[in-house]
mmCIF file of the N, C-alpha and C atoms, coordinates in Angstrom:
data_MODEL
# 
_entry.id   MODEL 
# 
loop_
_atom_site.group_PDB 
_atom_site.id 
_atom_site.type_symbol 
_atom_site.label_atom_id 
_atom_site.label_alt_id 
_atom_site.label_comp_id 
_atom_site.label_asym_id 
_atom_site.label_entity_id 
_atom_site.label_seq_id 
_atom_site.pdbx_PDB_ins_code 
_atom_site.Cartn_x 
_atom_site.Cartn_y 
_atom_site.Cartn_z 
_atom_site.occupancy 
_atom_site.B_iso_or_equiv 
_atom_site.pdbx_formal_charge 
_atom_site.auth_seq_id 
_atom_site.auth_comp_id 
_atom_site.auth_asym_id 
_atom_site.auth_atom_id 
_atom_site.pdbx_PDB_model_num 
ATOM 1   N N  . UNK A 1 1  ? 14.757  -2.416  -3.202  1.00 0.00 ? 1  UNK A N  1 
ATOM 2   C CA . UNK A 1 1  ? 13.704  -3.213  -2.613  1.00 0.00 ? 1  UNK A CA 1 
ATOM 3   C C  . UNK A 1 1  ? 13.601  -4.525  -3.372  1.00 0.00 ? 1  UNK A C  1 
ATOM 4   N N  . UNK A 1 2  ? 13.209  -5.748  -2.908  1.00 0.00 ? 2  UNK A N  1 
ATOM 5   C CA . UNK A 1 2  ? 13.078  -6.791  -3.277  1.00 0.00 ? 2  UNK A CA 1 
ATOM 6   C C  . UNK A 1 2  ? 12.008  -7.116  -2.754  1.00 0.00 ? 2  UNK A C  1 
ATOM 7   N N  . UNK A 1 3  ? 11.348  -8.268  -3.495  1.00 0.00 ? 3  UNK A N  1 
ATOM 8   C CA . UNK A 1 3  ? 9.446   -8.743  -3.014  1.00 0.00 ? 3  UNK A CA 1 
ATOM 9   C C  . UNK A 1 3  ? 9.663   -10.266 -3.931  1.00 0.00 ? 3  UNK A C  1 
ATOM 10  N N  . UNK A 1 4  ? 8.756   -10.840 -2.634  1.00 0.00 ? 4  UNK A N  1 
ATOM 11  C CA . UNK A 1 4  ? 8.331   -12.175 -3.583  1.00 0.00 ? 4  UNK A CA 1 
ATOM 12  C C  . UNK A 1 4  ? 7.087   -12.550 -3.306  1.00 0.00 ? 4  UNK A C  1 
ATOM 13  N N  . UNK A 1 5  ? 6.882   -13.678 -3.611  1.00 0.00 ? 5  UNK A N  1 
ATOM 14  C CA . UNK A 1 5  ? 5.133   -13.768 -3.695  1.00 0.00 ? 5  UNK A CA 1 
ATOM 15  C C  . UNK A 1 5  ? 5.235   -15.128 -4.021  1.00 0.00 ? 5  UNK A C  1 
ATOM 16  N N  . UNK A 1 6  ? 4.520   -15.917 -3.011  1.00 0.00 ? 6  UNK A N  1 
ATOM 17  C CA . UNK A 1 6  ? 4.395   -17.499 -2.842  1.00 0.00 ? 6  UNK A CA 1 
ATOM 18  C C  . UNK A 1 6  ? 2.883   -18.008 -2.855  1.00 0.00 ? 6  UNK A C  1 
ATOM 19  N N  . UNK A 1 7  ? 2.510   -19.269 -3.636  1.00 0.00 ? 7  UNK A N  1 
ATOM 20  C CA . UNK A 1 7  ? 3.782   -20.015 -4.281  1.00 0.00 ? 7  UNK A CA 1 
ATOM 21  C C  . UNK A 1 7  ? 4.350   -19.519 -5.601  1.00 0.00 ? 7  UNK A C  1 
ATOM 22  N N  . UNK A 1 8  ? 3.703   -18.107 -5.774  1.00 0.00 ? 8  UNK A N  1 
ATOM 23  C CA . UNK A 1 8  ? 3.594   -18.070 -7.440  1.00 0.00 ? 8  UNK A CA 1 
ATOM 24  C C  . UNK A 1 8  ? 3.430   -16.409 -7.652  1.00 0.00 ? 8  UNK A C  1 
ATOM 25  N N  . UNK A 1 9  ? 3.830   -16.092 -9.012  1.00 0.00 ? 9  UNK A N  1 
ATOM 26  C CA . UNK A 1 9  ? 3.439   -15.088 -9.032  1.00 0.00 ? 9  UNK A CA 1 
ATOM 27  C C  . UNK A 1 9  ? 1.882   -15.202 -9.850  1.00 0.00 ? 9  UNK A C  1 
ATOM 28  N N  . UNK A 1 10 ? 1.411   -16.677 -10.555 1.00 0.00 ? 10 UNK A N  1 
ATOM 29  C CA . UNK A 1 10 ? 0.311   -16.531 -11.084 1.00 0.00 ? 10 UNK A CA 1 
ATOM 30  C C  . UNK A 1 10 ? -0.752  -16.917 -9.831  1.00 0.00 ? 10 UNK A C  1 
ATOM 31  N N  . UNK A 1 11 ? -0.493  -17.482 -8.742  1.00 0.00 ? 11 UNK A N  1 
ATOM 32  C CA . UNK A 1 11 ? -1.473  -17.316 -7.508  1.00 0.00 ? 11 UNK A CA 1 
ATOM 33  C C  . UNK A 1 11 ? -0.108  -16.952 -6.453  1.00 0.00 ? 11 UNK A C  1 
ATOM 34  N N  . UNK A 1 12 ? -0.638  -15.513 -5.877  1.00 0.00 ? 12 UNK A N  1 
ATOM 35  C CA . UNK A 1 12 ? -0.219  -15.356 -4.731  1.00 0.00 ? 12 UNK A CA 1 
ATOM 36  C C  . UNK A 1 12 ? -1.412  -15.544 -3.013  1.00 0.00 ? 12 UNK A C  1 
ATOM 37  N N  . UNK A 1 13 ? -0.785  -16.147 -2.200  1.00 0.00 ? 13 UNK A N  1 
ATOM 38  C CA . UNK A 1 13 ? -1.432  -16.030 -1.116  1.00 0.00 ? 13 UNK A CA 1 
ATOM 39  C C  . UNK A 1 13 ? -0.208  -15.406 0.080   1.00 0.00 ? 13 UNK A C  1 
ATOM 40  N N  . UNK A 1 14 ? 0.961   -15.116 -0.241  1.00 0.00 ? 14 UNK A N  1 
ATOM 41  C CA . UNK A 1 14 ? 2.125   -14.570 0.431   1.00 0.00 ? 14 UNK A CA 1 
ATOM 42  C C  . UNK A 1 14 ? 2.332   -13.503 -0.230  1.00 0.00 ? 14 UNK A C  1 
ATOM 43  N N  . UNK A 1 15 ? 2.892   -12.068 -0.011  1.00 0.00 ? 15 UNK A N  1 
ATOM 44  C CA . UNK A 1 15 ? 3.077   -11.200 -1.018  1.00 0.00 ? 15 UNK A CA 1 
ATOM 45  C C  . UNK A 1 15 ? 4.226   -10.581 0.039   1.00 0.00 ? 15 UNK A C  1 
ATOM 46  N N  . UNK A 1 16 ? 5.651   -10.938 0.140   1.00 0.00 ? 16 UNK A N  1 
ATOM 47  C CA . UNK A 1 16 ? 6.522   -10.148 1.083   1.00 0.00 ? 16 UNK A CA 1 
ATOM 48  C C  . UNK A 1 16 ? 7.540   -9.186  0.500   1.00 0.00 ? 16 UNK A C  1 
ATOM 49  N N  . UNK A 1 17 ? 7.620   -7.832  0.863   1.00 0.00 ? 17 UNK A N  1 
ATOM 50  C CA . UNK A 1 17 ? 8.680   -7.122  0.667   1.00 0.00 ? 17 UNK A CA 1 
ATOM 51  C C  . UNK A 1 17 ? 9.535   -6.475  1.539   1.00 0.00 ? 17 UNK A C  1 
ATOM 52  N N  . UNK A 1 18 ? 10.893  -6.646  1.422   1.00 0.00 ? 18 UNK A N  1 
ATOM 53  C CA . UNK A 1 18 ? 11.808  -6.516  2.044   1.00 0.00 ? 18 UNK A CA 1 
ATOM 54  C C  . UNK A 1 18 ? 12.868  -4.932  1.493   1.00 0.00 ? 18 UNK A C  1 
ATOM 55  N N  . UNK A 1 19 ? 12.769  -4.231  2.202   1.00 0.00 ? 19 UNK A N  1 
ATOM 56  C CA . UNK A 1 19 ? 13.028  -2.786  1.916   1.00 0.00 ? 19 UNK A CA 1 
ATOM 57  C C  . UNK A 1 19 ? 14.039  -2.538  3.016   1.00 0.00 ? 19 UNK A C  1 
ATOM 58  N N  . UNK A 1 20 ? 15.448  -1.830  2.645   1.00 0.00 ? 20 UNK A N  1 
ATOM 59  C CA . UNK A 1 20 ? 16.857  -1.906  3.540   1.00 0.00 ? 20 UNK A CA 1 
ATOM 60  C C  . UNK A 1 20 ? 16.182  -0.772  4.808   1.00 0.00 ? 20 UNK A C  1 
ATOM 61  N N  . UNK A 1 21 ? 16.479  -1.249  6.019   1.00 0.00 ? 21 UNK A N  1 
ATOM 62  C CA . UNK A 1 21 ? 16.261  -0.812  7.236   1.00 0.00 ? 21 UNK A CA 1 
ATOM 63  C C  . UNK A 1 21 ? 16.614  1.134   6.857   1.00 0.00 ? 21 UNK A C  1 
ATOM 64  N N  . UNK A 1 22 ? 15.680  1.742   7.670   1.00 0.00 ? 22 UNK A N  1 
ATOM 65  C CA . UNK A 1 22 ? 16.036  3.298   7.593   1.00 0.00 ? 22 UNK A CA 1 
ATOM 66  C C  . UNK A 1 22 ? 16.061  4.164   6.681   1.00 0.00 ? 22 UNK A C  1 
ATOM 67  N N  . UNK A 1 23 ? 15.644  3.008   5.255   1.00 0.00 ? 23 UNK A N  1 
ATOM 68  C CA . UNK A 1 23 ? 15.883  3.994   4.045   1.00 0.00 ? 23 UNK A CA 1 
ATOM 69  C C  . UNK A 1 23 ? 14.662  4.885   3.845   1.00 0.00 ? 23 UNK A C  1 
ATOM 70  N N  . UNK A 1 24 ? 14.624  5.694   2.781   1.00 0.00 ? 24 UNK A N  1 
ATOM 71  C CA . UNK A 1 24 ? 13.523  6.605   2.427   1.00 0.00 ? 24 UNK A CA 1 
ATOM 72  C C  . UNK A 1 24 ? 12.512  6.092   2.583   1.00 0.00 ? 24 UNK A C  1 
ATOM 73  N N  . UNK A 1 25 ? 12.459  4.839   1.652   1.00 0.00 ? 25 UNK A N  1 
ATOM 74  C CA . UNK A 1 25 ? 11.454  3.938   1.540   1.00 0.00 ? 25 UNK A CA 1 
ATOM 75  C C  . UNK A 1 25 ? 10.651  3.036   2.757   1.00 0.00 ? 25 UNK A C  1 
ATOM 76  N N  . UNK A 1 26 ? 11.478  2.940   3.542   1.00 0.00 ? 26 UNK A N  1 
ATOM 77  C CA . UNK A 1 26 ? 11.373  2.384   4.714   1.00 0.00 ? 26 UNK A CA 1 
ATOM 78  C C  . UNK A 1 26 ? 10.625  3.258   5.550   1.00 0.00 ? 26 UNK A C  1 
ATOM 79  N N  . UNK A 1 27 ? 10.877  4.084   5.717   1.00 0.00 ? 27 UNK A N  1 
ATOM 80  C CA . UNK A 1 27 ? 10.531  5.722   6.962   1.00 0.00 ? 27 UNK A CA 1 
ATOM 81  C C  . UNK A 1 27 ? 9.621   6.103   5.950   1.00 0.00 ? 27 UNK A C  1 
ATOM 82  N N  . UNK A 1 28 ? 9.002   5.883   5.163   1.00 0.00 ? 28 UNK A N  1 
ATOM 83  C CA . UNK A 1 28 ? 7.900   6.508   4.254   1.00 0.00 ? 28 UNK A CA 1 
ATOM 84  C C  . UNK A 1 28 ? 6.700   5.285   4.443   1.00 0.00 ? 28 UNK A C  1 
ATOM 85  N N  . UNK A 1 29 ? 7.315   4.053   4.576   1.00 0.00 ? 29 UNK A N  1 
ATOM 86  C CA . UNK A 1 29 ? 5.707   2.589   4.600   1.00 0.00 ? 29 UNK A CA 1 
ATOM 87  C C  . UNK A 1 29 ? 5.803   3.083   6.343   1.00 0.00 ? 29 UNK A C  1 
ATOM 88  N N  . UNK A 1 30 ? 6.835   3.073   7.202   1.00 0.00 ? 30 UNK A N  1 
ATOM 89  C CA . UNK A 1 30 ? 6.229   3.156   8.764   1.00 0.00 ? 30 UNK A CA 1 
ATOM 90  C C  . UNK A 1 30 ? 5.312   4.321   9.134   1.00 0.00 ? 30 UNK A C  1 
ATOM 91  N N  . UNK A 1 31 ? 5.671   5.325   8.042   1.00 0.00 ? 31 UNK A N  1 
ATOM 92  C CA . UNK A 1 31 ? 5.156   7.055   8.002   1.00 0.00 ? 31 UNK A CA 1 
ATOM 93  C C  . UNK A 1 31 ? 3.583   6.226   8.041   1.00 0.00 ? 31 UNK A C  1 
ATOM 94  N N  . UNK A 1 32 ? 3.583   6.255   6.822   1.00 0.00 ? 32 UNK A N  1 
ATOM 95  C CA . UNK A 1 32 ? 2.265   5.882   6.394   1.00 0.00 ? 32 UNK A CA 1 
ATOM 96  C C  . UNK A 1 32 ? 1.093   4.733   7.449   1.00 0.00 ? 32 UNK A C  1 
ATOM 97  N N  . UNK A 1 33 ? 1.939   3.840   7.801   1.00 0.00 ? 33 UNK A N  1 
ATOM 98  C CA . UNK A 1 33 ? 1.144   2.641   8.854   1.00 0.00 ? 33 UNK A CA 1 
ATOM 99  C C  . UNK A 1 33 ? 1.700   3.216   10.280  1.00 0.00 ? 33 UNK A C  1 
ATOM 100 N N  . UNK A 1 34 ? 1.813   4.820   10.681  1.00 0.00 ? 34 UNK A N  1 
ATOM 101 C CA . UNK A 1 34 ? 1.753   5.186   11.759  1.00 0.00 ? 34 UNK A CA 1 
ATOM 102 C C  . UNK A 1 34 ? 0.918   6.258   11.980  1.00 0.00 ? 34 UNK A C  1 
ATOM 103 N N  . UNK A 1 35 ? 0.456   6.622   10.493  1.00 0.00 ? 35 UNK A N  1 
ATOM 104 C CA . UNK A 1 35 ? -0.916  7.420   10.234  1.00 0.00 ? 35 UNK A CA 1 
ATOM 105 C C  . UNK A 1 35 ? -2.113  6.883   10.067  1.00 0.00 ? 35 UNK A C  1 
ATOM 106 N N  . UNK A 1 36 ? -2.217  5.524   9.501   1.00 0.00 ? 36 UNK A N  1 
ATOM 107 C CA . UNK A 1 36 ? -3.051  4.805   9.448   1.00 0.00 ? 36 UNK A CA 1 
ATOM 108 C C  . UNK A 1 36 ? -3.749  4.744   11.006  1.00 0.00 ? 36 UNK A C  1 
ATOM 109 N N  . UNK A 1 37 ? -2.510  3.796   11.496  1.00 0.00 ? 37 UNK A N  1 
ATOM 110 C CA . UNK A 1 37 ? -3.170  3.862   13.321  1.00 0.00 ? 37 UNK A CA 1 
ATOM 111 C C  . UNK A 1 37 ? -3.537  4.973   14.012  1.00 0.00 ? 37 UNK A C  1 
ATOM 112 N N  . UNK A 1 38 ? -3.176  6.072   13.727  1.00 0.00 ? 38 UNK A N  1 
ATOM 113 C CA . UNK A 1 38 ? -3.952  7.401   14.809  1.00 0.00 ? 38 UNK A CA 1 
ATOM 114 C C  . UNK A 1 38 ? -4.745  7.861   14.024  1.00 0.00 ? 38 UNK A C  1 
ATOM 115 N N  . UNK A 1 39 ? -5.042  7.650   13.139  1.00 0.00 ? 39 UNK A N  1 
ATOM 116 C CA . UNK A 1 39 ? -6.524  8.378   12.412  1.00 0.00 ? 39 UNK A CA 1 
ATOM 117 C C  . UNK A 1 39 ? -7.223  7.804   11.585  1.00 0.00 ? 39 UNK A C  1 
ATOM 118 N N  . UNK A 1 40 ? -8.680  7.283   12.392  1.00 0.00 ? 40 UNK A N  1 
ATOM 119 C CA . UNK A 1 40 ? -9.435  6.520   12.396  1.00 0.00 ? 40 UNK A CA 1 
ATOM 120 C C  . UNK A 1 40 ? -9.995  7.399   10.622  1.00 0.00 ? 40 UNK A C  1 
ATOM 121 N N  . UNK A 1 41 ? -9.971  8.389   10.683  1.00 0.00 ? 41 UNK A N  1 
ATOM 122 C CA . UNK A 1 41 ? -10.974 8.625   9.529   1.00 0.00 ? 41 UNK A CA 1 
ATOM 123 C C  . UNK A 1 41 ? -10.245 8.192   7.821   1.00 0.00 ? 41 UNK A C  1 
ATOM 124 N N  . UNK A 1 42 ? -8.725  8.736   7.962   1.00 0.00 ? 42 UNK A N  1 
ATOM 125 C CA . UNK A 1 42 ? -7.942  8.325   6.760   1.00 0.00 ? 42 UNK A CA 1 
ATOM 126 C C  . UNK A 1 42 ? -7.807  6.675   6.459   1.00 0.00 ? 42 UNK A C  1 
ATOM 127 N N  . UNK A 1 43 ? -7.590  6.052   7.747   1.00 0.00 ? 43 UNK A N  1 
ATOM 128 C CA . UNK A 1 43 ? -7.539  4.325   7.937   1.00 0.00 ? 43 UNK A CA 1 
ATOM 129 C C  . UNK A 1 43 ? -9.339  3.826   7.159   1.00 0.00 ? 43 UNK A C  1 
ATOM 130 N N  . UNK A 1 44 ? -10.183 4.819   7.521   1.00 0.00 ? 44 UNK A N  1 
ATOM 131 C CA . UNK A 1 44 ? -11.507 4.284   6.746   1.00 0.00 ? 44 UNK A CA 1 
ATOM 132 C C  . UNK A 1 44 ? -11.325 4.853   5.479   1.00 0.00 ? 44 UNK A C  1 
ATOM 133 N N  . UNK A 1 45 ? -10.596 5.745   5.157   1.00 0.00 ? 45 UNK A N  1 
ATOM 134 C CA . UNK A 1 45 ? -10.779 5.863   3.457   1.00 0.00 ? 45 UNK A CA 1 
ATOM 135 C C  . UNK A 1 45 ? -10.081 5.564   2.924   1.00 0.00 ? 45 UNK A C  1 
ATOM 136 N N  . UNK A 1 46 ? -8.698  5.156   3.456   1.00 0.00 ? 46 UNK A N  1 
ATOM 137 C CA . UNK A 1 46 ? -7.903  4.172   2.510   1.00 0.00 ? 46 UNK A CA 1 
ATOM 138 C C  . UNK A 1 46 ? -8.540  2.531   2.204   1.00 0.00 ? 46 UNK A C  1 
ATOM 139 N N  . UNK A 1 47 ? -9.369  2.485   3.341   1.00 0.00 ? 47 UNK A N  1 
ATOM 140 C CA . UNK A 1 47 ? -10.045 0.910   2.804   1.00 0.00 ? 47 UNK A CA 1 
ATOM 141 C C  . UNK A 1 47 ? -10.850 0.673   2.242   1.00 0.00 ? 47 UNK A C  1 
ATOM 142 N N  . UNK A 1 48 ? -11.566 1.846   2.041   1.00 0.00 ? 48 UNK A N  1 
ATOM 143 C CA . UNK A 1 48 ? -13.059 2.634   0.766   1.00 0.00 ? 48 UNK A CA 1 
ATOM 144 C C  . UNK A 1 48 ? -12.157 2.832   -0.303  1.00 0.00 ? 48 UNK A C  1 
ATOM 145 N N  . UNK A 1 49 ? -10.831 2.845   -0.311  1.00 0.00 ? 49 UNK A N  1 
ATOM 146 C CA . UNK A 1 49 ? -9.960  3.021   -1.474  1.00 0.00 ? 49 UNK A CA 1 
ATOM 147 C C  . UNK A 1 49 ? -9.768  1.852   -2.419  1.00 0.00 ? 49 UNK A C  1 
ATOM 148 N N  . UNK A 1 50 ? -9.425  0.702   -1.226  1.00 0.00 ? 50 UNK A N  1 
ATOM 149 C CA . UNK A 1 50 ? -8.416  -0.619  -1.796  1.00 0.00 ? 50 UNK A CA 1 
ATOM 150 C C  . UNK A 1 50 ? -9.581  -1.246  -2.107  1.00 0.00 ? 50 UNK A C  1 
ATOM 151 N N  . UNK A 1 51 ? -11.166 -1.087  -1.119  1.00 0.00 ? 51 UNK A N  1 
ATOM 152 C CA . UNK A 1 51 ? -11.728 -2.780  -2.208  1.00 0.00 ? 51 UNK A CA 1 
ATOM 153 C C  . UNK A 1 51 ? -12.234 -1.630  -3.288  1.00 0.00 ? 51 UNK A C  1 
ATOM 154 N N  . UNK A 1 52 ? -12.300 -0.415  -3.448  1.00 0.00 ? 52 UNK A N  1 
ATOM 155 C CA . UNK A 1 52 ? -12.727 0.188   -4.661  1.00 0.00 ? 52 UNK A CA 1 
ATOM 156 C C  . UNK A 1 52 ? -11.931 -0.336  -5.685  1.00 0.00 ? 52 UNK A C  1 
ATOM 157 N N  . UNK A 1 53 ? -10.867 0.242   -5.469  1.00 0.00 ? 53 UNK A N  1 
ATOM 158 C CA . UNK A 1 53 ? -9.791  -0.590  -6.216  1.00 0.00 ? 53 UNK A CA 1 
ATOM 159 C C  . UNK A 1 53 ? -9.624  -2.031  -6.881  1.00 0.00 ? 53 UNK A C  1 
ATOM 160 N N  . UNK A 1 54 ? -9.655  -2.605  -5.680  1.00 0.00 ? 54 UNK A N  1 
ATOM 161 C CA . UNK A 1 54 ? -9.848  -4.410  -5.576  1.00 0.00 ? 54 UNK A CA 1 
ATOM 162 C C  . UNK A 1 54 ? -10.719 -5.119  -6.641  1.00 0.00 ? 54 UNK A C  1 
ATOM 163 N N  . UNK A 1 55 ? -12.087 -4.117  -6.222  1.00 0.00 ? 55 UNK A N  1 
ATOM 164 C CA . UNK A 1 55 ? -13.472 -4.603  -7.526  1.00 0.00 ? 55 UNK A CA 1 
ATOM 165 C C  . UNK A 1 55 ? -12.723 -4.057  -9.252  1.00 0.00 ? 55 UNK A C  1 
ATOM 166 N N  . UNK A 1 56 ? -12.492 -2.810  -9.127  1.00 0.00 ? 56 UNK A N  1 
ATOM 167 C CA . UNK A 1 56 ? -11.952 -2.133  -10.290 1.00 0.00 ? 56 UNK A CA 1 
ATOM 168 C C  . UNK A 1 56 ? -10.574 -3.170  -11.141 1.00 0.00 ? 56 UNK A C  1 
ATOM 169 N N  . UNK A 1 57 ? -10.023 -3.847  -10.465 1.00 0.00 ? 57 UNK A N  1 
ATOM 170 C CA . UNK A 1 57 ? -8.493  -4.186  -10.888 1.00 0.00 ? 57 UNK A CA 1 
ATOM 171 C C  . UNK A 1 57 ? -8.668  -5.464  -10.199 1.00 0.00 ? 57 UNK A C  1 
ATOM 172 N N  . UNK A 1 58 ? -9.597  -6.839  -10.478 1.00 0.00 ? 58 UNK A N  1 
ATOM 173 C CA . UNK A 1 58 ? -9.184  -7.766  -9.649  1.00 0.00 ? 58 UNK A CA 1 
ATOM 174 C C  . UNK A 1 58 ? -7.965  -8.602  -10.386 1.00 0.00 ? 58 UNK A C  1 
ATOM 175 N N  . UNK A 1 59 ? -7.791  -8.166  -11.555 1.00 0.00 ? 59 UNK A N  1 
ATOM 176 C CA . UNK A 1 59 ? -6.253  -8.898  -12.158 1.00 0.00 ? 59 UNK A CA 1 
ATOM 177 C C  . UNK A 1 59 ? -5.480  -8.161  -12.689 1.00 0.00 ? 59 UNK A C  1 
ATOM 178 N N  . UNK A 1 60 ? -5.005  -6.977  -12.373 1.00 0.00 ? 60 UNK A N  1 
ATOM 179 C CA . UNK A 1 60 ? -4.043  -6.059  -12.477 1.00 0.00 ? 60 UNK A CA 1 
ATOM 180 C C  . UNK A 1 60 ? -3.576  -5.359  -11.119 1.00 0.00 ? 60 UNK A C  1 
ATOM 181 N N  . UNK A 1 61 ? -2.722  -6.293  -10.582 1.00 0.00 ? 61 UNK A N  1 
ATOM 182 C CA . UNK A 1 61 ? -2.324  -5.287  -9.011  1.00 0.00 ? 61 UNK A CA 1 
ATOM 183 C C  . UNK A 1 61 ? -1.393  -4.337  -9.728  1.00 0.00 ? 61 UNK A C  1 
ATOM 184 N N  . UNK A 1 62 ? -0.737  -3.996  -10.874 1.00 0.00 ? 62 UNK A N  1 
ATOM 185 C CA . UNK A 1 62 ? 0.071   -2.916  -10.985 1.00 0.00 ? 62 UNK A CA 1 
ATOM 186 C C  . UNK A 1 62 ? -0.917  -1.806  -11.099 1.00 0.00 ? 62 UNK A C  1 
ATOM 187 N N  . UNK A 1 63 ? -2.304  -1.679  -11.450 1.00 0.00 ? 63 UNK A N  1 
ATOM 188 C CA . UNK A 1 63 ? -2.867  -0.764  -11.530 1.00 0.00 ? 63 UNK A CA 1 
ATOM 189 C C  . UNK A 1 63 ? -3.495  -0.530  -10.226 1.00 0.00 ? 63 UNK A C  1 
ATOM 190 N N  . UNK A 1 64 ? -3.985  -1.700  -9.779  1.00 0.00 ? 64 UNK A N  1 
ATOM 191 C CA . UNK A 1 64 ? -4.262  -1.741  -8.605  1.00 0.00 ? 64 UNK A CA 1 
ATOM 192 C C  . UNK A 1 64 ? -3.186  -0.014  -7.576  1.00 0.00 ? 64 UNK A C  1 
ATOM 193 N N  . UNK A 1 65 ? -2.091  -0.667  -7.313  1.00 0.00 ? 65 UNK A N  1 
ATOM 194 C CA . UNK A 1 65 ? -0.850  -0.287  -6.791  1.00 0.00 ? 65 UNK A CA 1 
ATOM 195 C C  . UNK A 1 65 ? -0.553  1.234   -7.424  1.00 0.00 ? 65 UNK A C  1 
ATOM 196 N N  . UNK A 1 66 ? -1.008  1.469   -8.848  1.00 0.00 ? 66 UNK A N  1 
ATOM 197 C CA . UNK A 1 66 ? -0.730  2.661   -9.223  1.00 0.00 ? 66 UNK A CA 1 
ATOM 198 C C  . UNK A 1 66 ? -1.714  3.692   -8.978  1.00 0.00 ? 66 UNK A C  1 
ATOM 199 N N  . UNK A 1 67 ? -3.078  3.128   -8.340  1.00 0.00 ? 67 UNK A N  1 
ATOM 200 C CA . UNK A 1 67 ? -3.565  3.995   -8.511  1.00 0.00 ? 67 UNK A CA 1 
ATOM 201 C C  . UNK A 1 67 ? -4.274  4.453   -7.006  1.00 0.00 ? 67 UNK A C  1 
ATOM 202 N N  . UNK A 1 68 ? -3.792  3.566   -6.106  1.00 0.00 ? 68 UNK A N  1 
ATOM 203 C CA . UNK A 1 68 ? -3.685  4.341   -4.444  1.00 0.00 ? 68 UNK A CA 1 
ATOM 204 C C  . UNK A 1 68 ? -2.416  4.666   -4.370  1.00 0.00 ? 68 UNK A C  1 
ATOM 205 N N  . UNK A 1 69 ? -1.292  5.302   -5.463  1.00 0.00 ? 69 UNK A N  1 
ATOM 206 C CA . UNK A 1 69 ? -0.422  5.680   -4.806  1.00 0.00 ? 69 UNK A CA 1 
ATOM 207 C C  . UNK A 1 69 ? -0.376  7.161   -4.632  1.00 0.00 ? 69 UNK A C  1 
ATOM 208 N N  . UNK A 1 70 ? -1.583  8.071   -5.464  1.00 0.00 ? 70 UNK A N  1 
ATOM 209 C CA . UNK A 1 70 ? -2.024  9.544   -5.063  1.00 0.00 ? 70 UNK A CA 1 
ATOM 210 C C  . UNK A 1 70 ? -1.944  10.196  -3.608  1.00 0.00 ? 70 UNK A C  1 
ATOM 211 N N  . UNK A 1 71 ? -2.957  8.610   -3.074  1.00 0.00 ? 71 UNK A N  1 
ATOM 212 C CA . UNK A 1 71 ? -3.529  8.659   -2.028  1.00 0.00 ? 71 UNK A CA 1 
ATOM 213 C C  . UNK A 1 71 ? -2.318  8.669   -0.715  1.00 0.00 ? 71 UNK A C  1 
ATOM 214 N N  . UNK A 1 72 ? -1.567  7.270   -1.044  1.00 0.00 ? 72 UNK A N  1 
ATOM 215 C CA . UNK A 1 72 ? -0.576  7.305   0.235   1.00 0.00 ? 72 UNK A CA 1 
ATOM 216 C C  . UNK A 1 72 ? 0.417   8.539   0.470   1.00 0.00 ? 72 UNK A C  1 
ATOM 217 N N  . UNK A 1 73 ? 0.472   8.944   -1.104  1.00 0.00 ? 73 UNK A N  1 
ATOM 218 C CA . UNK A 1 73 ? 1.541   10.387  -0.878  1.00 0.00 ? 73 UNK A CA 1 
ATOM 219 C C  . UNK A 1 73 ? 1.020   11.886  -0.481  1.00 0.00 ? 73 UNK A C  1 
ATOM 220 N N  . UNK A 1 74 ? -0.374  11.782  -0.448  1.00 0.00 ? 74 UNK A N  1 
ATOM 221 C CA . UNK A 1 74 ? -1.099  12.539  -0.176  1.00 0.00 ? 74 UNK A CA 1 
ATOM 222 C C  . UNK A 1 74 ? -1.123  12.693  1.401   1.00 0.00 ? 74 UNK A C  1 
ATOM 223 N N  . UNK A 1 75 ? -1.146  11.292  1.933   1.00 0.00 ? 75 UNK A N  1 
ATOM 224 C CA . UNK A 1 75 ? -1.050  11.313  3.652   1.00 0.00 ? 75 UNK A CA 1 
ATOM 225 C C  . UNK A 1 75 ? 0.123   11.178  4.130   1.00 0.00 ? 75 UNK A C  1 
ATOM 226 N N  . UNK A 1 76 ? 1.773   11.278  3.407   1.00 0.00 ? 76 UNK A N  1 
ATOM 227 C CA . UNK A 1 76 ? 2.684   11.309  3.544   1.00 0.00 ? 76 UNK A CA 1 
ATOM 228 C C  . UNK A 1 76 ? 3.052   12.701  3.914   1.00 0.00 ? 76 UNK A C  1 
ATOM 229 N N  . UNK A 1 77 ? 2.253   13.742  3.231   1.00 0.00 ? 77 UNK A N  1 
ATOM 230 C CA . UNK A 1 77 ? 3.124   15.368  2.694   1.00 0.00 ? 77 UNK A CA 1 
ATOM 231 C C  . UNK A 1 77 ? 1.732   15.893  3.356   1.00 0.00 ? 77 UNK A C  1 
ATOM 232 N N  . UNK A 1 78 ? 1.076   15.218  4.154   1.00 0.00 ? 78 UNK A N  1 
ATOM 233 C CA . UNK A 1 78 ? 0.347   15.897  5.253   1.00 0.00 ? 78 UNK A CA 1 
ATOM 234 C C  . UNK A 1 78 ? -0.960  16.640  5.116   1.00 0.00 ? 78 UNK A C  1 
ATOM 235 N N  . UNK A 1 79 ? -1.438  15.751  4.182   1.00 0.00 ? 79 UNK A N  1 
ATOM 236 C CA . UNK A 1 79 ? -2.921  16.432  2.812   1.00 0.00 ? 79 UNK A CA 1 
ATOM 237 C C  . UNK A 1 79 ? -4.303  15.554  2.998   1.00 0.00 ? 79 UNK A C  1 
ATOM 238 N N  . UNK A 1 80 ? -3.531  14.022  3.382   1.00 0.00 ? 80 UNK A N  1 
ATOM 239 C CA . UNK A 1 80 ? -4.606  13.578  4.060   1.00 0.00 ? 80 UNK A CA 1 
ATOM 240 C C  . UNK A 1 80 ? -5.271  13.425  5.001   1.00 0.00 ? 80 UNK A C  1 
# 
């Protein structure tokens, strides 16, 4: 996977990642943003997640990022 982030990595307002068509990784973010859309209740608690998060980590997205990743694998393996 590759990602960049424009103009900067010390201000981002672009944040793009590019992940090879079909891979694990790939079929695991569509998994996830095809669960998001049919279930209204997980789509509201992942966003009770991120500005929780957001307030918690406003200058650390690696923690940010590390610490809804319980969550997305949780609605991956069919728990959320």
């Amino acid at each position: 996977m590759h990602w960049l982030c424009k103009p900067g990595p010390a201000l981002r307002t672009h944040h793009l990642h590019l992940v090879p068509f079909n891979s694990q990784l790939w079929r695991d973010r569509i998994s996830f943003r095809d669960r998001l859309r049919v279930d209204g209740d997980i789509a509201a608690e992942y966003l009770k997640l991120k500005r929780r998060l957001a307030a918690d980590y406003p200058n650390d997205r690696e923690a940010y990022t590390r610490e809804k990743t319980p969550f997305i694998e949780n609605v991956l393996r069919g728990d959320g």
